[in-house]
PyMOL Python script that loads the backbone (N, CA, C, O; Angstrom):
from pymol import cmd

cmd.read_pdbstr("""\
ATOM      1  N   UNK A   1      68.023 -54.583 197.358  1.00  0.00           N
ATOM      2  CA  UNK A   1      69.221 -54.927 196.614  1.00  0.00           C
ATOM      3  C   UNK A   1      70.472 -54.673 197.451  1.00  0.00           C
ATOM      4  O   UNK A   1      71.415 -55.465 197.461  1.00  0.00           O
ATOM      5  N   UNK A   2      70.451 -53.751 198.022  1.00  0.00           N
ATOM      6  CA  UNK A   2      71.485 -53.341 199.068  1.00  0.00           C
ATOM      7  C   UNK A   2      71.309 -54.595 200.287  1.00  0.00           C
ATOM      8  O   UNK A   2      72.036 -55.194 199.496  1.00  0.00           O
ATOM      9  N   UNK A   3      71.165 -55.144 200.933  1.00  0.00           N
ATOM     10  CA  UNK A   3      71.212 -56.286 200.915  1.00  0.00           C
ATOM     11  C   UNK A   3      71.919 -56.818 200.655  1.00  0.00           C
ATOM     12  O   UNK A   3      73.122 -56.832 200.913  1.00  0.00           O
ATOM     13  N   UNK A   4      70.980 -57.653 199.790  1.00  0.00           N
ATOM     14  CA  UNK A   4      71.710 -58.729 199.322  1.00  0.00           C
ATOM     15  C   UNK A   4      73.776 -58.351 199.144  1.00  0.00           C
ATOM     16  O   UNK A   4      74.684 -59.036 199.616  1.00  0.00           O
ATOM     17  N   UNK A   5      73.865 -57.374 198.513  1.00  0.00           N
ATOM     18  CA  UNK A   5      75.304 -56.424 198.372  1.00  0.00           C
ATOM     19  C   UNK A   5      76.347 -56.785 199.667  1.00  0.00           C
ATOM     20  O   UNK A   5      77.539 -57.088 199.717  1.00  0.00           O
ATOM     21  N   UNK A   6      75.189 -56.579 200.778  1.00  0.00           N
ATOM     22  CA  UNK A   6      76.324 -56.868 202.086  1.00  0.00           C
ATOM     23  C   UNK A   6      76.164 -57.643 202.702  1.00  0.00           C
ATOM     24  O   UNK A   6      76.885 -57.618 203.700  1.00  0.00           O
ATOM     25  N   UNK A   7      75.316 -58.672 202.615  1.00  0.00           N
ATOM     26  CA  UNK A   7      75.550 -60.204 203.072  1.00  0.00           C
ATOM     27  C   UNK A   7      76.600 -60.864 202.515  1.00  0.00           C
ATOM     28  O   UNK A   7      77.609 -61.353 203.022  1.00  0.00           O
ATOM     29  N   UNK A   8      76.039 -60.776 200.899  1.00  0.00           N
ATOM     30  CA  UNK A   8      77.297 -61.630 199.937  1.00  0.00           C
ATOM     31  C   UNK A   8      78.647 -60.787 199.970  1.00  0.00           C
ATOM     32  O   UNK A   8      79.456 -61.310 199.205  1.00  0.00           O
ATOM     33  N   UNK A   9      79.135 -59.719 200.566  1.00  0.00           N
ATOM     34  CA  UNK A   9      79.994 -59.332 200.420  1.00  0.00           C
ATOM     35  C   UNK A   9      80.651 -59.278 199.268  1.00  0.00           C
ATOM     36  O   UNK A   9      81.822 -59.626 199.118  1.00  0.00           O
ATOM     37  N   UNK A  10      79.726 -58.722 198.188  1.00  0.00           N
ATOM     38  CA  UNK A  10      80.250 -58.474 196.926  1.00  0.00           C
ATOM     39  C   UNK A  10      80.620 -56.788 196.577  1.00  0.00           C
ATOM     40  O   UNK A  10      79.903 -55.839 196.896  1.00  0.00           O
ATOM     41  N   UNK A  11      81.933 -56.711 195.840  1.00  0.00           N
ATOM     42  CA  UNK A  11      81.997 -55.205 195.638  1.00  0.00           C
ATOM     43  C   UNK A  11      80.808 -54.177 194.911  1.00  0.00           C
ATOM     44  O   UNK A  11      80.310 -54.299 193.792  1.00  0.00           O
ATOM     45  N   UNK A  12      80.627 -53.463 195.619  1.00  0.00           N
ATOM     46  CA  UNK A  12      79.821 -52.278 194.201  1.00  0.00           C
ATOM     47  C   UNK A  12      79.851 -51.846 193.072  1.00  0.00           C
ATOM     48  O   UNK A  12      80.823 -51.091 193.096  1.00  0.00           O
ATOM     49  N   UNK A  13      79.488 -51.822 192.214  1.00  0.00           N
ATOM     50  CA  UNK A  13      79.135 -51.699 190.584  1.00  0.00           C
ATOM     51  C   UNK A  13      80.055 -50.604 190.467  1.00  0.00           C
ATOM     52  O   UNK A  13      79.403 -49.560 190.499  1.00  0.00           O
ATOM     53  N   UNK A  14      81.552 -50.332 190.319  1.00  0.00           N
ATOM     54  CA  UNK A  14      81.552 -48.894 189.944  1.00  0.00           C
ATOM     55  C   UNK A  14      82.075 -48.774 188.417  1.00  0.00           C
ATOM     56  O   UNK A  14      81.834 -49.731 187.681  1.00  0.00           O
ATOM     57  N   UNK A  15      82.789 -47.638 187.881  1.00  0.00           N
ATOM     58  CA  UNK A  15      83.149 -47.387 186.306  1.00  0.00           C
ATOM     59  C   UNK A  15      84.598 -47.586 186.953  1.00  0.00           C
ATOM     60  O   UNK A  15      84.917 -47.385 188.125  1.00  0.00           O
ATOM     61  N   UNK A  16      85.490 -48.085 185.766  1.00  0.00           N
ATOM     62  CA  UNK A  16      86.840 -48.426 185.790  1.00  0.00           C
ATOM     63  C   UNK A  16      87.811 -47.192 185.702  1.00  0.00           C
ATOM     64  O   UNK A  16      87.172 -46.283 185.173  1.00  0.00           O
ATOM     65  N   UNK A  17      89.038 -46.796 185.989  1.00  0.00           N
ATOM     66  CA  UNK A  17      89.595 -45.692 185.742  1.00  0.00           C
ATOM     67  C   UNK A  17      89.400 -45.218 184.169  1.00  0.00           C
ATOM     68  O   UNK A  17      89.205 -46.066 183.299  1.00  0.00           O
ATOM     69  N   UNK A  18      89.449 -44.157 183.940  1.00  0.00           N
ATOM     70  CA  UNK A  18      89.393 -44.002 182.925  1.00  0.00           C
ATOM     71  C   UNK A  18      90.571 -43.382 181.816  1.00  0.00           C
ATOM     72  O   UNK A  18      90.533 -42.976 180.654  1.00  0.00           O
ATOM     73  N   UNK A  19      91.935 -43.600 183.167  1.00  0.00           N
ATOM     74  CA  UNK A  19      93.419 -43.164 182.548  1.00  0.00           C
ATOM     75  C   UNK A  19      93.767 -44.180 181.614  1.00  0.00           C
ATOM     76  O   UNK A  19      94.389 -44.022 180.564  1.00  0.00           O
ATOM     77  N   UNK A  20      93.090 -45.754 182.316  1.00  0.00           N
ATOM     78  CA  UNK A  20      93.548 -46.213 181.668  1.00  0.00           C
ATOM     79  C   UNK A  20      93.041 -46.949 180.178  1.00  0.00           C
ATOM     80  O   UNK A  20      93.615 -47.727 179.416  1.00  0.00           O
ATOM     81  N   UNK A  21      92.104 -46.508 180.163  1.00  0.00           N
ATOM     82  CA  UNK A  21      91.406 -46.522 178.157  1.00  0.00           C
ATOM     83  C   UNK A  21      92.276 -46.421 177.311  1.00  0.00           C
ATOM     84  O   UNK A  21      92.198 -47.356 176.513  1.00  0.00           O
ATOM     85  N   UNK A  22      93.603 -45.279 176.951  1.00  0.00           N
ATOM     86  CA  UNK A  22      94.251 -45.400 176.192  1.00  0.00           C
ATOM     87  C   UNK A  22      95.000 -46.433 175.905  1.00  0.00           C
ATOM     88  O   UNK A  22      95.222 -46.747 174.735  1.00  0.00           O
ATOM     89  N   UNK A  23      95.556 -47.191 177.087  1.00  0.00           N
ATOM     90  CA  UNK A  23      96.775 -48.166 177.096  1.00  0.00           C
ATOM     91  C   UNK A  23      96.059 -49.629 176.466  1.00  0.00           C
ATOM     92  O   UNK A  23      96.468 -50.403 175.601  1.00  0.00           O
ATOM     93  N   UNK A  24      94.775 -49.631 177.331  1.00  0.00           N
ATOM     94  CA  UNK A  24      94.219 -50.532 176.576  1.00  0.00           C
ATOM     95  C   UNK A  24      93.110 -50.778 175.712  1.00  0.00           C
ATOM     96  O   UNK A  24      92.511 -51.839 175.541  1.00  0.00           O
ATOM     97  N   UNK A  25      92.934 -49.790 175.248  1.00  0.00           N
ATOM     98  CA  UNK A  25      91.411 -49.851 173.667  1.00  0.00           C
ATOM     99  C   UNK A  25      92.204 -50.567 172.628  1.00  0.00           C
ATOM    100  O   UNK A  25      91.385 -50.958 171.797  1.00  0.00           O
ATOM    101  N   UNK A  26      93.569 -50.974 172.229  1.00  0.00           N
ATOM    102  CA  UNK A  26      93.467 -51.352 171.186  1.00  0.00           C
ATOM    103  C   UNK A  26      93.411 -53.020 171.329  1.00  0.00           C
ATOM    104  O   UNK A  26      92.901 -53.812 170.537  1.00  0.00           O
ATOM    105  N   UNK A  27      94.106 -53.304 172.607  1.00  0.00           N
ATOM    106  CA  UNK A  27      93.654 -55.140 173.140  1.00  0.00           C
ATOM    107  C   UNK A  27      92.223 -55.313 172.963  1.00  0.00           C
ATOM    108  O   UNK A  27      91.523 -56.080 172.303  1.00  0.00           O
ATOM    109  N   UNK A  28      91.942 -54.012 174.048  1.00  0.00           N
ATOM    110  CA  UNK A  28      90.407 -54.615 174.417  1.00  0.00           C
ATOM    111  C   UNK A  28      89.510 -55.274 172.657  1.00  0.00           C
ATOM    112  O   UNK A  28      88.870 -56.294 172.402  1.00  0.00           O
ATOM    113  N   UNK A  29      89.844 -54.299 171.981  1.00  0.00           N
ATOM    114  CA  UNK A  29      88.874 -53.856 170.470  1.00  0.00           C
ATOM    115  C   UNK A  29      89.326 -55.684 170.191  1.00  0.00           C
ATOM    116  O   UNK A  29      88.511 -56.591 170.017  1.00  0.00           O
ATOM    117  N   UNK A  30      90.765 -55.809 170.222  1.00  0.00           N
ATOM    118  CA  UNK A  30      91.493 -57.324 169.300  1.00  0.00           C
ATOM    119  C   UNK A  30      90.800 -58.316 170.231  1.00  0.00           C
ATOM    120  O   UNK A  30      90.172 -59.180 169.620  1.00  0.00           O
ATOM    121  N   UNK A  31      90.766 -58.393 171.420  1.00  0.00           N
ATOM    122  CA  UNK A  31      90.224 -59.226 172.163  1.00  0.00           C
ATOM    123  C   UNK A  31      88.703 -59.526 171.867  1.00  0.00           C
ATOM    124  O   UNK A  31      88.548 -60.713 171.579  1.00  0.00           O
ATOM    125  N   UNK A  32      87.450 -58.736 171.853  1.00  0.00           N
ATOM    126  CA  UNK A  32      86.054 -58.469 171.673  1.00  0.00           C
ATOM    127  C   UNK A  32      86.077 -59.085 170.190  1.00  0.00           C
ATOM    128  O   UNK A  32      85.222 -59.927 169.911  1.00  0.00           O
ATOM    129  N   UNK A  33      86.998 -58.707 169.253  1.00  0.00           N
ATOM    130  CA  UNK A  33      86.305 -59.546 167.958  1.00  0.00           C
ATOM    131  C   UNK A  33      86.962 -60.799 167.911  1.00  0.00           C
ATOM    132  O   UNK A  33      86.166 -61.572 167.378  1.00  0.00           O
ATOM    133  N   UNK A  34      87.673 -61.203 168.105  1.00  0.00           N
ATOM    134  CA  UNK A  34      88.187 -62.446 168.427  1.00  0.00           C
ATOM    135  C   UNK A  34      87.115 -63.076 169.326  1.00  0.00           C
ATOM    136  O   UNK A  34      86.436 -64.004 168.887  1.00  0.00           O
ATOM    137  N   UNK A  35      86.974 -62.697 170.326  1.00  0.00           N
ATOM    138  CA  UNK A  35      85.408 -63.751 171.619  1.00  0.00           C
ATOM    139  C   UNK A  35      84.243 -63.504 170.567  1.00  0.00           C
ATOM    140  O   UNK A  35      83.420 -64.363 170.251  1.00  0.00           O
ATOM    141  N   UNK A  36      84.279 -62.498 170.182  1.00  0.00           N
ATOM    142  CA  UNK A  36      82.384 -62.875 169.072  1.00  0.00           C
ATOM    143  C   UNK A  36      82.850 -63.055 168.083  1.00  0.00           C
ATOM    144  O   UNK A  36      81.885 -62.770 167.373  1.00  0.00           O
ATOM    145  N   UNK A  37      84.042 -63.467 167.048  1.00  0.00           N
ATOM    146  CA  UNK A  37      84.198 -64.291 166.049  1.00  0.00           C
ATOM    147  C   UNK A  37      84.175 -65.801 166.567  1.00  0.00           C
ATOM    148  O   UNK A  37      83.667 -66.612 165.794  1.00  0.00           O
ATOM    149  N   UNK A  38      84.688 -66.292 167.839  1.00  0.00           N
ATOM    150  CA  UNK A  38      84.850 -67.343 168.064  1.00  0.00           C
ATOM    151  C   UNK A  38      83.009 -67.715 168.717  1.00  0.00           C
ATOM    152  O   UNK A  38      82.606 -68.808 168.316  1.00  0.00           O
ATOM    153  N   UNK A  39      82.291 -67.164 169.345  1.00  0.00           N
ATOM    154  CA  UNK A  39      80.949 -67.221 169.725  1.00  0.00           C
ATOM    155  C   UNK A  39      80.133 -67.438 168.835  1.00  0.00           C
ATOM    156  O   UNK A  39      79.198 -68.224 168.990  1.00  0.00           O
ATOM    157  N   UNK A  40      80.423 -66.546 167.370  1.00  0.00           N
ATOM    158  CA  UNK A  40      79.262 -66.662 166.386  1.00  0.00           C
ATOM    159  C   UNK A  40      79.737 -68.037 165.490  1.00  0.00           C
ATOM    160  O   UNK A  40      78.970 -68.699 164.791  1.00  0.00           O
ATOM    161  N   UNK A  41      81.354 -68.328 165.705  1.00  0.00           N
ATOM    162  CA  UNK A  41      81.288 -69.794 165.030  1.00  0.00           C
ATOM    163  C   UNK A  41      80.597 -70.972 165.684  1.00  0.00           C
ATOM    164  O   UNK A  41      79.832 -71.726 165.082  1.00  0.00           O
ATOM    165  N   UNK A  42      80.966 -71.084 167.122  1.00  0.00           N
ATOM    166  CA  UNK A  42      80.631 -71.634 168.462  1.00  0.00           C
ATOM    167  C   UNK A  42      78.860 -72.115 167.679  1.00  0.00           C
ATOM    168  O   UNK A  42      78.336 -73.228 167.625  1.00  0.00           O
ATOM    169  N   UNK A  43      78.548 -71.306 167.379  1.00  0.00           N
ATOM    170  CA  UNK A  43      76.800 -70.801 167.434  1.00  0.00           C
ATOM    171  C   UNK A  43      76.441 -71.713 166.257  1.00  0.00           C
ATOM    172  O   UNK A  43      75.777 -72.741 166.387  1.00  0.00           O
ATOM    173  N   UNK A  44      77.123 -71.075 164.641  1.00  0.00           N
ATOM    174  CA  UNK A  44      76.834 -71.867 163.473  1.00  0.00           C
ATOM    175  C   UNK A  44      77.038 -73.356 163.943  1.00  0.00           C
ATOM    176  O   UNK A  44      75.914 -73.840 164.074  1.00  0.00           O
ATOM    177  N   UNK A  45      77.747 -74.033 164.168  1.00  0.00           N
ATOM    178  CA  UNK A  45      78.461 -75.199 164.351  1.00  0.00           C
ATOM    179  C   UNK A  45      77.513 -75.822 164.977  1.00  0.00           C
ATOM    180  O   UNK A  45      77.258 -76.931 164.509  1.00  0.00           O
ATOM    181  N   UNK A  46      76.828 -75.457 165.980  1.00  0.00           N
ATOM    182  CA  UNK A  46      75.802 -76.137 166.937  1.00  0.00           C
ATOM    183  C   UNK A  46      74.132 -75.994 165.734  1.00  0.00           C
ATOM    184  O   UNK A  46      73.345 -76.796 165.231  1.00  0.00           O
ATOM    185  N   UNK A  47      74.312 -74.482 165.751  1.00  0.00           N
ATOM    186  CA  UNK A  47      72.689 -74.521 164.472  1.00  0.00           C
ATOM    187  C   UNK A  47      72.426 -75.690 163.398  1.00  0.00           C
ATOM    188  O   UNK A  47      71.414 -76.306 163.063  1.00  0.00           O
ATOM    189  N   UNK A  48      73.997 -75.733 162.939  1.00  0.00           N
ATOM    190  CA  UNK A  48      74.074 -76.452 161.957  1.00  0.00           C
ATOM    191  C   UNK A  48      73.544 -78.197 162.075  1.00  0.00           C
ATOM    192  O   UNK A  48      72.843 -78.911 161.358  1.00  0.00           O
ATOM    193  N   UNK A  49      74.316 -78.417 163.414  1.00  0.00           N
ATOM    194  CA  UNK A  49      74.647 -79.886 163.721  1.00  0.00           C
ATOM    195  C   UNK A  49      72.642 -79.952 164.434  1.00  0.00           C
ATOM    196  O   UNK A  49      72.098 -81.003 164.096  1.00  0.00           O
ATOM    197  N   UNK A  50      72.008 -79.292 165.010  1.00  0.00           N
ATOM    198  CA  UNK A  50      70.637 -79.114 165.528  1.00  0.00           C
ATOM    199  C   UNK A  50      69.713 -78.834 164.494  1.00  0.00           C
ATOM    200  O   UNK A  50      68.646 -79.446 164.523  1.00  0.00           O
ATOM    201  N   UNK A  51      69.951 -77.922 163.475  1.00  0.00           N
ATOM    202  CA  UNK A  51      68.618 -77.541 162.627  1.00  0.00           C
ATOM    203  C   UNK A  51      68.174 -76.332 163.195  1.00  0.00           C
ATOM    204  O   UNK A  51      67.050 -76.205 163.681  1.00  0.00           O
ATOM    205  N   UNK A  52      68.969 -75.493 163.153  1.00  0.00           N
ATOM    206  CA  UNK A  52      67.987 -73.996 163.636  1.00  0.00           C
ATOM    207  C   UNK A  52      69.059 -72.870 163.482  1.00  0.00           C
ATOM    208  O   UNK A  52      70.288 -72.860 163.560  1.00  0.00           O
ATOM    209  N   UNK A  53      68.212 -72.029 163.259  1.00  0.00           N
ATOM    210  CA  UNK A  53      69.157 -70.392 162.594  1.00  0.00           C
ATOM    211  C   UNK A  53      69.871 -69.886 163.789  1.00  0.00           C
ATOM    212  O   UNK A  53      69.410 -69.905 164.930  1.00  0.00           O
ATOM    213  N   UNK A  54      71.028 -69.432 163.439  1.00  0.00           N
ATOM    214  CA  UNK A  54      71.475 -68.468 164.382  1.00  0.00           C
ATOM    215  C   UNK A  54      71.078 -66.938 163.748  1.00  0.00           C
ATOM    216  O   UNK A  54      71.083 -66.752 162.531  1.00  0.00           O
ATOM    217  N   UNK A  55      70.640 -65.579 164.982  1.00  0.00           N
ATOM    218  CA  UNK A  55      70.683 -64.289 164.969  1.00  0.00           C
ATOM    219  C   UNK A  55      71.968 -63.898 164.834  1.00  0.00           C
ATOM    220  O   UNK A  55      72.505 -63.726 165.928  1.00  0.00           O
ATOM    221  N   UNK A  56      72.854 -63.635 163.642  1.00  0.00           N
ATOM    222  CA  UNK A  56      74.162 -62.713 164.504  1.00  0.00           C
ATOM    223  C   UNK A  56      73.583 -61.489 165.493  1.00  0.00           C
ATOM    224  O   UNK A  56      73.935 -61.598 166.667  1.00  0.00           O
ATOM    225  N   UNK A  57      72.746 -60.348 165.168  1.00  0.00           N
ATOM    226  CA  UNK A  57      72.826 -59.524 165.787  1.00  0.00           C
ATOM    227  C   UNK A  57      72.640 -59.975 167.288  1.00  0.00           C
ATOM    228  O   UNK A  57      73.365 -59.487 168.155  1.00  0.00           O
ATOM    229  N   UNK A  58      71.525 -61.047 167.643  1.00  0.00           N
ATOM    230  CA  UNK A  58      71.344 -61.089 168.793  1.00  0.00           C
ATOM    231  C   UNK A  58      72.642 -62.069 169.814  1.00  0.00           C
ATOM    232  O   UNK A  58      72.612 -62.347 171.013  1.00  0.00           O
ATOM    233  N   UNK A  59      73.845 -62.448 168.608  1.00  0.00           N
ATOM    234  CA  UNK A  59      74.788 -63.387 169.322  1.00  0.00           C
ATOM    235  C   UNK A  59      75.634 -61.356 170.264  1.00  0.00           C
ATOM    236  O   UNK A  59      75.991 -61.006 171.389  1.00  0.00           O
ATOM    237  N   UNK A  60      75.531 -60.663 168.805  1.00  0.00           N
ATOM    238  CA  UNK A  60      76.498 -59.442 169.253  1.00  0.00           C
ATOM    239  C   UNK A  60      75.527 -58.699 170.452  1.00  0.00           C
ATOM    240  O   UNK A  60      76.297 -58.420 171.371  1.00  0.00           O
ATOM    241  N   UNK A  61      74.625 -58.422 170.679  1.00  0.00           N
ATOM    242  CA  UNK A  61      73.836 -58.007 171.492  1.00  0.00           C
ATOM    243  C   UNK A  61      74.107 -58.891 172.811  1.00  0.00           C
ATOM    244  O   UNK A  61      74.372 -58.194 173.791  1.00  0.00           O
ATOM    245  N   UNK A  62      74.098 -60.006 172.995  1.00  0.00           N
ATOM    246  CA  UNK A  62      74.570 -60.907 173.922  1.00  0.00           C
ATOM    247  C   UNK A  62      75.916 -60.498 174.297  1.00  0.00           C
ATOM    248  O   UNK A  62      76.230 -60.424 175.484  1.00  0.00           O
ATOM    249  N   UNK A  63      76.742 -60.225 173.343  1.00  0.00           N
ATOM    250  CA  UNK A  63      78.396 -59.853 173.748  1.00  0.00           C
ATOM    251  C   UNK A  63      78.369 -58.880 174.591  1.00  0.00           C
ATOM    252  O   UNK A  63      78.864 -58.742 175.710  1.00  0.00           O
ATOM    253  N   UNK A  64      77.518 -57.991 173.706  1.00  0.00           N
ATOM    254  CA  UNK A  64      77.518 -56.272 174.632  1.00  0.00           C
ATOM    255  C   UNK A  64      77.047 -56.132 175.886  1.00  0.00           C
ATOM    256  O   UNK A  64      77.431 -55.281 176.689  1.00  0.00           O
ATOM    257  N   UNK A  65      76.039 -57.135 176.109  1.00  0.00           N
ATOM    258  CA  UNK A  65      75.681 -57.455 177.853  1.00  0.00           C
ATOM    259  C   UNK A  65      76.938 -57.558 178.301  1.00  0.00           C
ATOM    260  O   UNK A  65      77.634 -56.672 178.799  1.00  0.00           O
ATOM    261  N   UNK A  66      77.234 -58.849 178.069  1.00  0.00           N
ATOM    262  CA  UNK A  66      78.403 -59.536 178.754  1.00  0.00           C
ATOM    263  C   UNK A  66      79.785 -58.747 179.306  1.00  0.00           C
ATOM    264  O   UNK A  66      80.475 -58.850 180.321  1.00  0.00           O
ATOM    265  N   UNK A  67      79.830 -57.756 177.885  1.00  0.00           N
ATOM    266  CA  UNK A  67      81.138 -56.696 178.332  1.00  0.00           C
ATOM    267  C   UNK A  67      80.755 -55.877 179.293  1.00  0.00           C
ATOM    268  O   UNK A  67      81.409 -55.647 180.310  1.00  0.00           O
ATOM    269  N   UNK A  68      79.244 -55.211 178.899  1.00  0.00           N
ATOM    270  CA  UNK A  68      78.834 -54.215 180.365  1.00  0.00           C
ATOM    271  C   UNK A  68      78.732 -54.842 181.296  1.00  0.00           C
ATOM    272  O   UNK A  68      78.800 -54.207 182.348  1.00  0.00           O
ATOM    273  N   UNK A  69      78.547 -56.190 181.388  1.00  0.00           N
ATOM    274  CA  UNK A  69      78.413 -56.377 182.706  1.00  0.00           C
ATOM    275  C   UNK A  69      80.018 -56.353 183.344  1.00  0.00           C
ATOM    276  O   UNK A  69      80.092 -55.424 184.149  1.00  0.00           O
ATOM    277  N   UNK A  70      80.839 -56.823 183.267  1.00  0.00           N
ATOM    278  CA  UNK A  70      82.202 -57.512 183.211  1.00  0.00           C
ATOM    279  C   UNK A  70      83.032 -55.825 182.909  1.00  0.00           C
ATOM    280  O   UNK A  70      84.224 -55.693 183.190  1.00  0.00           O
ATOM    281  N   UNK A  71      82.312 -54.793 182.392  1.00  0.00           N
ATOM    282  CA  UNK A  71      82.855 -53.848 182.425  1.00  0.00           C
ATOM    283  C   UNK A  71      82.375 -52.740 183.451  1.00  0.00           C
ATOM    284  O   UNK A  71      82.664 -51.565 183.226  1.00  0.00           O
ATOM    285  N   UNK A  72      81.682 -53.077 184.517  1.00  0.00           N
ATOM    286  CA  UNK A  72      80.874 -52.413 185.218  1.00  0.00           C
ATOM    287  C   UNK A  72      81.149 -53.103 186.488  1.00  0.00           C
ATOM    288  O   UNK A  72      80.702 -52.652 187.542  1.00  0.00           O
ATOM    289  N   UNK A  73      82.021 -54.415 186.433  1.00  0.00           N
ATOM    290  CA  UNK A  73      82.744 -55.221 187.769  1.00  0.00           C
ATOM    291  C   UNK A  73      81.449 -55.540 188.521  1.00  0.00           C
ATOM    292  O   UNK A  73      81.371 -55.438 189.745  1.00  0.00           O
ATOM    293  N   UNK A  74      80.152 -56.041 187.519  1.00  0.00           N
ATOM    294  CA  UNK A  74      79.165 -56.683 188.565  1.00  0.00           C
ATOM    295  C   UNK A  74      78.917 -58.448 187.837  1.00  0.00           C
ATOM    296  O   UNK A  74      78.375 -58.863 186.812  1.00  0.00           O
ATOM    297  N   UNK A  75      79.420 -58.908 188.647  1.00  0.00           N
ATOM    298  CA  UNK A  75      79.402 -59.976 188.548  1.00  0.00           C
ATOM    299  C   UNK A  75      78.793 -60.794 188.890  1.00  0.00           C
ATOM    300  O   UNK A  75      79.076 -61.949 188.572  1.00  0.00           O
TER     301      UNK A  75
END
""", "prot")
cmd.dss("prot")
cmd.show_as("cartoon", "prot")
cmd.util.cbc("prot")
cmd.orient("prot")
């Protein structure tokens, strides 16, 4: 894996400061339900128009990847 890391010249996985959590937990929180309110409509809209159920939990489980990943700067 290390490797691959320094060929592609991609940065390392690290944790974000953590001074700055206060300034922004209350965007981050408005931002996150806004992208999975707009994802789980995204989702009905297509089930609907196809014929097949959407999981909410597994649309929100999908979110929570997405933030760790994107919150962990591995891209």
């Amino acid at each position: 894996m290390t490797h691959y890391v320094s060929v592609l010249r991609l940065p390392y996985p690290t944790l974000p400061a953590f001074s700055l959590f206060p300034k922004i937990i209350v965007d981050s929180f408005t931002i996150t339900m806004v992208a999975y309110t707009i994802a789980m409509s995204m989702a009905l809209i297509f089930a609907q128009k196809h014929n097949y159920e959407v999981d909410s939990n597994q649309e929100l489980f999908a979110q929570v990847k997405i933030f760790t990943t994107l919150w962990m700067q591995a891209f």
